[in-house]
C-alpha positions as CSV (number, residue, x, y, z in Angstrom):
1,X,-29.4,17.0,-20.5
2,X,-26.3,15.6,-18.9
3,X,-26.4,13.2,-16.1
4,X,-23.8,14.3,-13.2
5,X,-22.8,11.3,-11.2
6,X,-21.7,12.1,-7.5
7,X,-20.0,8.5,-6.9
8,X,-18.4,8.9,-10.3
9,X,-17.0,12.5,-9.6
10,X,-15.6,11.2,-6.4
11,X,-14.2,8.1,-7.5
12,X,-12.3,10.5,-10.5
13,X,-10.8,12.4,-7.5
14,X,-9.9,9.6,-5.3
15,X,-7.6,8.3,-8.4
16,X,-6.4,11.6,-8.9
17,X,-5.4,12.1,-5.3
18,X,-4.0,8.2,-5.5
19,X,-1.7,9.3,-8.2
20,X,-0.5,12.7,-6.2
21,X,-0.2,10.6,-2.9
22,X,1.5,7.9,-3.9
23,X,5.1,6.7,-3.3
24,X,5.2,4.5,-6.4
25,X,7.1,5.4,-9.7
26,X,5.3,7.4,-12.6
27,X,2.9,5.1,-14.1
28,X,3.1,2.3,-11.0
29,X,-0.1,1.3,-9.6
30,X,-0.7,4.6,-7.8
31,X,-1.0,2.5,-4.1
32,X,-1.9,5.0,-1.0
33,X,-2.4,3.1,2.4
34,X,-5.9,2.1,3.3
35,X,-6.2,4.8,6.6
36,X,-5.2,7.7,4.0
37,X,-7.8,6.7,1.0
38,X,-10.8,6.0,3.4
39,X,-10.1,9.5,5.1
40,X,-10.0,11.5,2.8
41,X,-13.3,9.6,0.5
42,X,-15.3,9.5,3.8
43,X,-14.2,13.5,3.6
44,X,-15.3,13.9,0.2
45,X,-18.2,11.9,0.0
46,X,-19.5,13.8,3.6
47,X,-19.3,17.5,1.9
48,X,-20.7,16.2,-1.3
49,X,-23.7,15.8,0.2
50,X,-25.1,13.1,-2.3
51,X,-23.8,9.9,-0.8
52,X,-24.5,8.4,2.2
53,X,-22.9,7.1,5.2
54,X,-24.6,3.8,4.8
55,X,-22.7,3.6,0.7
56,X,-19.7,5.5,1.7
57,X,-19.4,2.7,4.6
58,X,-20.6,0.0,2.3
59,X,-17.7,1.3,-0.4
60,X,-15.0,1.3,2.4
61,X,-15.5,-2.1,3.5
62,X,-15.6,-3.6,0.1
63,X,-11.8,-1.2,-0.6
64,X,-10.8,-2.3,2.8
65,X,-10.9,-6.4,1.9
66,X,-9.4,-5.7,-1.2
67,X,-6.6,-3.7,0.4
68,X,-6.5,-6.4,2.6
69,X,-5.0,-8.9,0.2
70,X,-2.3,-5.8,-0.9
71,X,-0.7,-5.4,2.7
72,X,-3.1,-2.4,3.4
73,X,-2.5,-0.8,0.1
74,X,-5.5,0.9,-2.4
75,X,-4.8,0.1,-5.6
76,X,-6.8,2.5,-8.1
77,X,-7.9,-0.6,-10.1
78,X,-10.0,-1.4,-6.7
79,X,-12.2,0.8,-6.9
């Protein structure tokens, strides 16, 4: 029996998207501006179905103080 993890799934495709989306050279830190990661995981996470607002808002705020410190960059190592 496999366990399928939602947040895990998600978080895969928020790197994946970090990578496409970013301005930095191959194999940089992959940053994408804070307004573009939390759109599109508050997308993701609202037609998954599985997370809730309360832990998709919970998740933002914790990626939003860290982007903070990075000039309102996501790093993928934040999350």
């Amino acid at each position: 029996v496999s366990c399928w993890n939602p947040l895990q799934s998600l978080l895969s495709s928020m790197k994946q998207a970090c990578e496409i989306l970013t301005r930095d050279p191959e194999g940089g830190a992959a940053r994408i501006p804070f307004e573009t990661f939390s759109f599109l995981y508050s997308y993701l996470a609202s037609i998954d179905g599985d997370i809730s607002e309360t832990e998709t808002n919970a998740f933002l705020e914790g990626i939003k103080e860290q982007a903070d410190k990075h000039y309102g960059m996501v790093l993928i190592r934040h999350f």
